[in-house]
C-alpha positions as CSV (number, residue, x, y, z in Angstrom):
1,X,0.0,0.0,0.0
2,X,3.0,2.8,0.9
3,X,4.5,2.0,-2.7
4,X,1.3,2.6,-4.4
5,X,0.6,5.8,-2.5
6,X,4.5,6.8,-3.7
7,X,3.5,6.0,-6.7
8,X,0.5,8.3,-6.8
9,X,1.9,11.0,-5.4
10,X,4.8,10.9,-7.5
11,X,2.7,10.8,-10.6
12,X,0.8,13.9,-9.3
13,X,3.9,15.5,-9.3
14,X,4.9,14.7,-12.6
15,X,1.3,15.6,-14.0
16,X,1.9,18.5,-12.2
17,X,5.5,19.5,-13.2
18,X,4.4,18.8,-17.6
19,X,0.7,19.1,-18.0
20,X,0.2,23.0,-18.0
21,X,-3.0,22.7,-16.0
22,X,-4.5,19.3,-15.8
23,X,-4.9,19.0,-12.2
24,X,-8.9,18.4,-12.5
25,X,-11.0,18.3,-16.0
26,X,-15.2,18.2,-16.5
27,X,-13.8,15.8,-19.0
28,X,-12.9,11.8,-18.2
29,X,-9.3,11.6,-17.7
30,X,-6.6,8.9,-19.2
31,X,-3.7,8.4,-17.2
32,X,-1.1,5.8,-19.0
33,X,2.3,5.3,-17.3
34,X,4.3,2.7,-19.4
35,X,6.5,2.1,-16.1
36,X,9.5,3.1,-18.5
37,X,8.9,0.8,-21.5
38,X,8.5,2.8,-25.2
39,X,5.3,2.7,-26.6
40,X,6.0,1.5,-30.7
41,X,3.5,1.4,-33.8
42,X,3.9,-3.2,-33.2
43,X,3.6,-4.8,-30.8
44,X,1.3,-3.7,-28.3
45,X,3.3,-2.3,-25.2
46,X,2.3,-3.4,-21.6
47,X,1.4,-0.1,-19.6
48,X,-0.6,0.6,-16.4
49,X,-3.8,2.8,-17.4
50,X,-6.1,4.3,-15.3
51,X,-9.5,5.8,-15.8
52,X,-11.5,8.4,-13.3
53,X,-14.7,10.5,-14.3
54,X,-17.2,11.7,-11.8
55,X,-19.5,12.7,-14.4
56,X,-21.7,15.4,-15.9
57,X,-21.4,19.0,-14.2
58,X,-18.4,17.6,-11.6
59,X,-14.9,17.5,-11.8
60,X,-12.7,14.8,-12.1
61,X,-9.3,15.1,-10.6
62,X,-5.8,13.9,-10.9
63,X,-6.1,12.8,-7.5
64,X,-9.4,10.7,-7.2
65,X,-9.9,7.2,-7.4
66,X,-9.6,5.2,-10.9
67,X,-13.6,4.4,-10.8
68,X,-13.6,3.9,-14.4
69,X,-10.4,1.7,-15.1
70,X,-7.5,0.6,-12.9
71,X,-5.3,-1.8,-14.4
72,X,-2.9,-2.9,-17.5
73,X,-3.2,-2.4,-21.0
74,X,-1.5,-3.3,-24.0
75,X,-1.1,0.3,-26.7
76,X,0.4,0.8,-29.7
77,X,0.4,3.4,-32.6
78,X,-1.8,2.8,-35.4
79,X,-3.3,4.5,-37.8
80,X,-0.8,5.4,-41.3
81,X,-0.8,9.5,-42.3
82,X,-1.5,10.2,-38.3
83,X,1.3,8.6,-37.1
84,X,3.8,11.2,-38.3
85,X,2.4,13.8,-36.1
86,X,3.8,14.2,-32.9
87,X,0.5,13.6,-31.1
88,X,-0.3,10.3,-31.9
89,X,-3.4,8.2,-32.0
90,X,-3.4,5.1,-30.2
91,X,-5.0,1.3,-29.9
92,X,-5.3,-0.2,-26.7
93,X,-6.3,-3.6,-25.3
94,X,-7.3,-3.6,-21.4
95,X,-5.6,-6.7,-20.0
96,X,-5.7,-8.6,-16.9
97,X,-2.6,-9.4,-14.9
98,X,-1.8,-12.4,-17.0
99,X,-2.0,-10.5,-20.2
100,X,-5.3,-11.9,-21.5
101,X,-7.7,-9.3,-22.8
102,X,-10.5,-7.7,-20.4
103,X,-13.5,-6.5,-21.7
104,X,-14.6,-3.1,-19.4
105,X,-17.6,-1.3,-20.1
106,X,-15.9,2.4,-20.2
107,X,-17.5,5.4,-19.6
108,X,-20.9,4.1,-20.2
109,X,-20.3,1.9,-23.1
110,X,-20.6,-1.8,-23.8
111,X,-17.8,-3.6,-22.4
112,X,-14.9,-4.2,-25.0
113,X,-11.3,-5.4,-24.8
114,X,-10.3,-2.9,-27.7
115,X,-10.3,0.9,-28.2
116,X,-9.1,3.7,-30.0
117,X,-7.5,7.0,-28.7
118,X,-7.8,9.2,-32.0
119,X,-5.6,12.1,-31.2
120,X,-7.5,15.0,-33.5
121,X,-4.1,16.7,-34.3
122,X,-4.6,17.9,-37.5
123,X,-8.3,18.0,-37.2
124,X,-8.5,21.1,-35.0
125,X,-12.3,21.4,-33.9
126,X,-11.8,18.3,-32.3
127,X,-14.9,17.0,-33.4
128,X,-14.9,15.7,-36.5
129,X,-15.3,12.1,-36.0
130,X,-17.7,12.3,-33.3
131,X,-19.9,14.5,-35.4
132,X,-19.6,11.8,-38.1
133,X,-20.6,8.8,-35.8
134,X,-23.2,10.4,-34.7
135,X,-24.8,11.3,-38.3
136,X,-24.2,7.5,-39.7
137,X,-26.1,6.3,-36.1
138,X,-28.5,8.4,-36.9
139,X,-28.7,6.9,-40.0
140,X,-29.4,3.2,-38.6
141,X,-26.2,2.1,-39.0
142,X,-23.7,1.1,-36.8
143,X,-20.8,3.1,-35.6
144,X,-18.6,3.8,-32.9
145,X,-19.7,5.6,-29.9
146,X,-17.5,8.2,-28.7
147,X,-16.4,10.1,-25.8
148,X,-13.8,12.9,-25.4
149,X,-11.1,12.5,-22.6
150,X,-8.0,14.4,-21.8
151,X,-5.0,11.7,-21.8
152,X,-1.4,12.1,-19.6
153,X,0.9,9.9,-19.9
154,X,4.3,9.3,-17.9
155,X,3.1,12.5,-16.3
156,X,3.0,14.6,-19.6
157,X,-0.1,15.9,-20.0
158,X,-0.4,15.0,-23.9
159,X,-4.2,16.5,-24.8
160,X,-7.7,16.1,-25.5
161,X,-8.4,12.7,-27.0
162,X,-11.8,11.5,-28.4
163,X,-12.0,7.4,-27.2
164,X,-13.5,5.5,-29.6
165,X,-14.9,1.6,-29.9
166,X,-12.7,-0.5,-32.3
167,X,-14.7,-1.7,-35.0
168,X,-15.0,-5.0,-33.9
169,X,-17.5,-8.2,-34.3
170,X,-18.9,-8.8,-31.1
171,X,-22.5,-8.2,-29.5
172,X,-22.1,-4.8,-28.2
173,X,-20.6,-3.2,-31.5
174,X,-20.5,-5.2,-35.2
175,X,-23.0,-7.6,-34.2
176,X,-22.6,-10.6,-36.6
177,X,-22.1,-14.5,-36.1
178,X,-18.5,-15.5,-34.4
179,X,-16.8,-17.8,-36.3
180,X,-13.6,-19.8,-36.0
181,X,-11.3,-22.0,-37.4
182,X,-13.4,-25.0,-37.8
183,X,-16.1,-23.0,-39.8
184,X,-14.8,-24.5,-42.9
185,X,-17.7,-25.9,-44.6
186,X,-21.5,-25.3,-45.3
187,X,-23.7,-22.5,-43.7
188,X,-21.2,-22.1,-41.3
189,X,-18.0,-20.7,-43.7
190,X,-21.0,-18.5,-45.2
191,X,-20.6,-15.6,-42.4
192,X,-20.1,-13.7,-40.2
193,X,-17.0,-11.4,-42.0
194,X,-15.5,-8.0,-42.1
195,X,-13.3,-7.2,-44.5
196,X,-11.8,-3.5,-46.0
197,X,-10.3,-1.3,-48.1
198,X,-7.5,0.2,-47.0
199,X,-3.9,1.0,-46.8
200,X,-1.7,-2.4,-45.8
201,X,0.0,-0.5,-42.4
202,X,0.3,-3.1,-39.9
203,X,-0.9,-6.5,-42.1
204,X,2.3,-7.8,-42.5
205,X,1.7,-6.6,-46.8
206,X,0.0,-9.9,-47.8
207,X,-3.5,-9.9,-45.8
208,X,-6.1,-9.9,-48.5
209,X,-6.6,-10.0,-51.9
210,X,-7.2,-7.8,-55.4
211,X,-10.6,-7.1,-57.0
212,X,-11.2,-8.1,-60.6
213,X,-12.9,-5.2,-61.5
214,X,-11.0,-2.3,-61.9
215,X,-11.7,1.3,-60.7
216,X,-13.6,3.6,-62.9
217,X,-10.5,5.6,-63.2
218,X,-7.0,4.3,-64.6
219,X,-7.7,0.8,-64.7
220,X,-6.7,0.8,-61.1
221,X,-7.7,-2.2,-58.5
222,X,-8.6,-2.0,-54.9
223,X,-7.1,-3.9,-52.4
224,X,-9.3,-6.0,-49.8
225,X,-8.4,-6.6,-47.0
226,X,-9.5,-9.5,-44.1
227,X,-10.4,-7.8,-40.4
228,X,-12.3,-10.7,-39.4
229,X,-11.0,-13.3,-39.0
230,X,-7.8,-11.1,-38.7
231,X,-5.1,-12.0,-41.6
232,X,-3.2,-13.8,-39.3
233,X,-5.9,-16.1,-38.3
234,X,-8.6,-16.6,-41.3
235,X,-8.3,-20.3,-42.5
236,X,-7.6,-20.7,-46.3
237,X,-11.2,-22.4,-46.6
238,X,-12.6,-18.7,-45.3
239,X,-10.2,-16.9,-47.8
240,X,-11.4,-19.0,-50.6
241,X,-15.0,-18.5,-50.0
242,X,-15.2,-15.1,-49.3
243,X,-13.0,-13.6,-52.3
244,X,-15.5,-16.0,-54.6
245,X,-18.2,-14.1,-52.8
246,X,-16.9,-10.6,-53.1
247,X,-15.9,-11.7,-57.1
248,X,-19.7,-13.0,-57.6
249,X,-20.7,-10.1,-56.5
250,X,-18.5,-7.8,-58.4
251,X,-19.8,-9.9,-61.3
252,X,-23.3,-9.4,-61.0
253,X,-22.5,-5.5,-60.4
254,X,-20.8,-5.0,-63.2
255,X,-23.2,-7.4,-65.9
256,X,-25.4,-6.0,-68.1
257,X,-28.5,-7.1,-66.3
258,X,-26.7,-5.5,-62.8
259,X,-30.6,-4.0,-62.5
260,X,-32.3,-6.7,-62.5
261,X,-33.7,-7.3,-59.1
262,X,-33.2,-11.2,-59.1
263,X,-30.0,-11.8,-61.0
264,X,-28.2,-8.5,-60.4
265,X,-26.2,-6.7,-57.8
266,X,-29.1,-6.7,-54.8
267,X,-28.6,-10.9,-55.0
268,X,-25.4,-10.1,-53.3
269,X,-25.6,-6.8,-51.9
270,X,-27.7,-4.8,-49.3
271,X,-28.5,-1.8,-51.1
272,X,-29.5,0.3,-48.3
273,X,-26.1,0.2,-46.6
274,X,-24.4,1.4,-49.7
275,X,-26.9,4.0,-49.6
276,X,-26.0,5.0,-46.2
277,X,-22.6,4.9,-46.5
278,X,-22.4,6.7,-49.7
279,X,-24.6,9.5,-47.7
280,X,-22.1,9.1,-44.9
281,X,-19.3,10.2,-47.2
282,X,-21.1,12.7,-49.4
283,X,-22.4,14.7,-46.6
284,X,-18.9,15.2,-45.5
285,X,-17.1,15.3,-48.9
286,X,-14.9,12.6,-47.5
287,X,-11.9,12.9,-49.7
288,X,-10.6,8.9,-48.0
289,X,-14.4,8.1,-49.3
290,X,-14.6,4.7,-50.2
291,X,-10.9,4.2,-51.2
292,X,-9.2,4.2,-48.0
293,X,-11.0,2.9,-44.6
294,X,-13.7,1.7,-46.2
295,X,-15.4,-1.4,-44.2
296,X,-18.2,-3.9,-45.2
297,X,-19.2,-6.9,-43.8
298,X,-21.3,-10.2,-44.6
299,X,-23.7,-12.6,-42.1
300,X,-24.1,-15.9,-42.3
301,X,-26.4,-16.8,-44.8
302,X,-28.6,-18.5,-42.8
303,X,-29.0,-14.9,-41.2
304,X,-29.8,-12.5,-44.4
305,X,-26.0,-13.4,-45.8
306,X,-25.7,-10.0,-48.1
307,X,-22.8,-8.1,-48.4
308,X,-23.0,-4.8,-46.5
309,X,-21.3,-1.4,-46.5
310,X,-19.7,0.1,-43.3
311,X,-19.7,0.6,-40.3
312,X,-18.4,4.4,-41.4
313,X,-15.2,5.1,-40.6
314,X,-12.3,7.8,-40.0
315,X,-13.6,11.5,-40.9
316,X,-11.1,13.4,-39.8
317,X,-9.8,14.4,-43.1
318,X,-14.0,15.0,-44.3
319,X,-15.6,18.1,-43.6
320,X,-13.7,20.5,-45.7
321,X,-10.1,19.4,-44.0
322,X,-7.9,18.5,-46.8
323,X,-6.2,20.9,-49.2
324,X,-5.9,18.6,-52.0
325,X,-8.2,16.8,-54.6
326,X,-11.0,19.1,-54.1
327,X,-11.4,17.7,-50.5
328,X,-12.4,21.5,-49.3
329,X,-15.1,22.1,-51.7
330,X,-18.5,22.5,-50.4
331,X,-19.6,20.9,-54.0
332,X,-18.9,18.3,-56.2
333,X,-19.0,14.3,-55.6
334,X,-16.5,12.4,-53.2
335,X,-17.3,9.2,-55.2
336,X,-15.8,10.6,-58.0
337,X,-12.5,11.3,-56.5
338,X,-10.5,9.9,-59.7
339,X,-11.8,12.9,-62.0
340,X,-9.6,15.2,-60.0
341,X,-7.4,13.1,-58.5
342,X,-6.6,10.0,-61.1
343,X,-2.8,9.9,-60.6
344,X,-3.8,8.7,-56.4
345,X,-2.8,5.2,-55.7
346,X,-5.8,4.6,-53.9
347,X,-8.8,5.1,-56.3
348,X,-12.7,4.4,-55.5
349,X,-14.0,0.9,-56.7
350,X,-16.4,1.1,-59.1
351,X,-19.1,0.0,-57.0
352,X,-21.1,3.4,-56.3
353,X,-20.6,4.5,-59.9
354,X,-22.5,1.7,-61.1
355,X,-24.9,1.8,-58.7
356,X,-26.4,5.1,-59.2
357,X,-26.7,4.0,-62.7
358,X,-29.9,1.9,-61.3
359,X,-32.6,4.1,-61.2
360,X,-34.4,2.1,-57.8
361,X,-30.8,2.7,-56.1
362,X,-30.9,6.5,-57.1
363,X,-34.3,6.5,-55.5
364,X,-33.4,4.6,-52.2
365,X,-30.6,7.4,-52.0
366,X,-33.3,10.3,-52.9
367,X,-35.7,8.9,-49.9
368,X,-32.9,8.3,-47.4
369,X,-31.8,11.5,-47.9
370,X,-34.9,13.5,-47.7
371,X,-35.6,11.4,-44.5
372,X,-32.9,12.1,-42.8
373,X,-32.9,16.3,-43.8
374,X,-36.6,15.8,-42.0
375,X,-35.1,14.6,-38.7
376,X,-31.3,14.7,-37.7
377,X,-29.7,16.0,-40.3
378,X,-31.6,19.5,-40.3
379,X,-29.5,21.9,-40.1
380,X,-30.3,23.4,-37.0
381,X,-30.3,20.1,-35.4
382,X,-26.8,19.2,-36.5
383,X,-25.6,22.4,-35.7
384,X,-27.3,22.0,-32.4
385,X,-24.9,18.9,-32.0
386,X,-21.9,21.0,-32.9
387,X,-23.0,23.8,-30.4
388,X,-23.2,20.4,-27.1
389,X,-19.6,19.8,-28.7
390,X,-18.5,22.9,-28.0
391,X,-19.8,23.2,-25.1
392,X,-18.1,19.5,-24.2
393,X,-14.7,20.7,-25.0
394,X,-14.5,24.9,-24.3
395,X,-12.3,24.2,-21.3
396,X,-10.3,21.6,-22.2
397,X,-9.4,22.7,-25.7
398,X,-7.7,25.5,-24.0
399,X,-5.5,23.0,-22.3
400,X,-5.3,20.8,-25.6
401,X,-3.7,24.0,-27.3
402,X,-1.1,24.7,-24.6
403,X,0.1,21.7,-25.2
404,X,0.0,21.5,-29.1
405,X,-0.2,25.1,-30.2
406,X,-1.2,24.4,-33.8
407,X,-4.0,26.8,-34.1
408,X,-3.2,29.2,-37.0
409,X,-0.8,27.0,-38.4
410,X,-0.6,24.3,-41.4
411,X,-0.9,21.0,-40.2
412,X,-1.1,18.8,-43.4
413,X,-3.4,19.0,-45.2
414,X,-5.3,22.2,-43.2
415,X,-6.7,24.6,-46.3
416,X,-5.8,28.0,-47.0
417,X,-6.4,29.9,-45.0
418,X,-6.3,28.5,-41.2
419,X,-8.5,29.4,-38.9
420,X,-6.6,31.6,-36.1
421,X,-8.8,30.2,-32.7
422,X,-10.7,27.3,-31.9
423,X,-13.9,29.2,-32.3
424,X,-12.8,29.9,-36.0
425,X,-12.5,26.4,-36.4
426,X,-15.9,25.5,-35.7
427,X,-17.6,28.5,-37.2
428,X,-15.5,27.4,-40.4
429,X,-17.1,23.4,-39.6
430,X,-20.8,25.1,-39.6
431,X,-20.4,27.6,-42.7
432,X,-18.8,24.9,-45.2
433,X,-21.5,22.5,-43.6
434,X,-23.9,24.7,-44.9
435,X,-22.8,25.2,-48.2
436,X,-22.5,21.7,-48.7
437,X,-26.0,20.8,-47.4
438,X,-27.3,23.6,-49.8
């Protein structure tokens, strides 16, 4: 017991000696102390991690007890782009003290092993990818649910964080059939799976496969890849059946007869997901739309068994926040990235572009759309989201800037020209919302 108090108070200290201010937050706070091992992009790094919040309207101090999380974790880098940056985004696992994962529910959420730490360095309101997880939930679909924290760690206050779920297949989050590595054969290799397109950072470089239909720009071809099973762990009975899926499918999209509502596309895919999704990204002029971070996933067939688009993923480059390939533009169409941008390695599949060539498809997004401007998406109703954000984070974005004093500047790939404050940051968010909504 006197070691752990030393400990304590000798963390306070620290906290107290590089954090600027953190001594108490109305935010949740992260305290990781890696107990002097390095923290690397793989493998995950053991640390101690505690969690405190007392909730809404109180404050949470350095000194109270860890009534969220008190125990070890496993953390690492991820992400590709975001890892240059000097605040970096994180994955953890909470652990127990053997080193098996430990599903907590944190901060009101379903219990999980896995989270995210996004670190929002770049993306200077903060609040991009919650706004966005909360626009595709509103949608129906799933997505992560989010919570903003302020994170030290080894006594270096290091910022306001936004904790996020991992996309993951489990009850709580993706929820889709487990399988393992006797579902070789029948119903049971039919589902569930998530797979991606994405960038290969941290799959080893061989963990999926190459579609047979090439982009609608530059005869380029997207790169799947597996997330569950995970590359490492997907039998080559699973690997077989799902590329002929995905190829089938791709087949039937790209036939002459793709229309046809018995032997075309919707035989394989859920057309209301791609619907969503493509909402998802258009909304927010996602310029890594469909091309990079792009999930989908397929149930058993016994349970529906169609292939699916999302959960939606990473925003922090949407909302007018990239200076290249039109990204900032209030108009034009993310899904047609490769007019402006054809010389990009990562192009968008075809899918989308074929899509909206069926006329049913082109009314599902019409309806979905006009649905969703009725409710949610109003622009005084999203805007009323952005205005609870603000008022989430107008203390501890103060602290957040102290520490990383990147307002005004160019943080690849800001546009021209950067806000000055915070509060230019969001009135820029609202005004290009606006003129993209228009």
């Amino acid at each position: 017991m006197k070691r752990l108090v030393g400990v304590g108070l000798g963390l306070l200290c620290q906290i107290s000696v590089y954090s600027q201010t953190l001594f108490s937050s109305d935010l949740p706070i992260v305290i990781i102390d890696t107990e002097g091992r390095v923290i690397v992009d793989s493998p995950k790094t053991t640390v101690r991690m505690k969690m405190f919040y007392n909730g809404l309207d109180k404050r949470t101090n350095v000194t109270d007890a860890a009534n969220v999380y008190d125990g070890l974790a496993g953390i690492e880098f991820r992400g590709s782009s975001s890892q240059m940056f000097p605040k970096k985004p994180y994955g953890f696992e909470l652990r127990n003290d053997k080193g098996e994962g430990k599903e907590v529910a944190l901060l009101g959420m379903p219990k999980e092993e896995d989270w995210i730490l996004f670190a929002s360095y770049n993306e200077k309101s903060l609040m991009h990818n919650a706004l966005a997880m909360k626009m595709a939930r509103d949608l129906g679909m799933y997505a992560s649910r989010t919570q903003h924290v302020e994170v030290v760690i080894n006594g270096r206050y290091d910022g306001v964080y936004l904790l996020m779920e991992k996309i993951k297949r489990v009850a709580g989050r993706l929820n889709i059939t487990k399988m393992s590595d006797k579902d070789n054969s029948g119903d049971a290799l039919t589902g569930g799976y998530i797979f991606k397109i994405d960038k290969i950072t941290g799959t080893g470089g061989s963990a999926g496969w190459t579609s047979k239909i090439p982009s609608p720009t530059r005869n380029a071809r997207v790169q799947y890849l597996y997330e569950y099973p995970d590359f490492d762990e997907i039998t080559s009975q699973q690997k077989a059946y799902l590329i002929a899926k995905v190829d089938s499918a791709e087949a039937a999209l790209n036939s002459p007869n793709f229309r046809d509502t018995q032997t075309g596309y919707r035989r394989h895919y859920d057309g209301l997901s791609f619907v969503r999704l493509f909402l998802m990204n258009e909304i927010s002029r996602n310029v890594d739309g469909y091309r990079i971070s792009t999930f989908f996933h397929k149930e058993r067939d016994s349970k529906g068994g169609k292939i699916k688009a999302g959960p939606a993923w990473d925003y922090d480059l949407a909302f007018a926040n990239a200076d290249y390939c039109d990204g900032f533009l209030p108009y034009g169409w993310a899904y047609l990235f490769g007019n402006v941008c054809a010389g990009d390695s990562w192009q968008v599949p075809f899918h989308w572009k074929r899509m909206l060539e069926d006329p049913a498809f082109v009314s599902e997004v019409y309806d979905e759309y006009t649905r969703m401007r009725k409710g949610p998406w109003k622009t005084e109703n999203l805007f009323a989201h952005i205005d609870s954000l603000t008022a989430t984070l107008q203390e501890s974005q103060q602290r957040n800037f102290q520490r990383w004093p990147v307002l005004g500047q160019y943080i690849w790939p800001n546009p021209q020209p950067v806000p000055t404050s915070w509060q230019g940051e969001i009135k820029e968010l609202k005004n290009w919302l606006e003129a993209r909504l228009q």
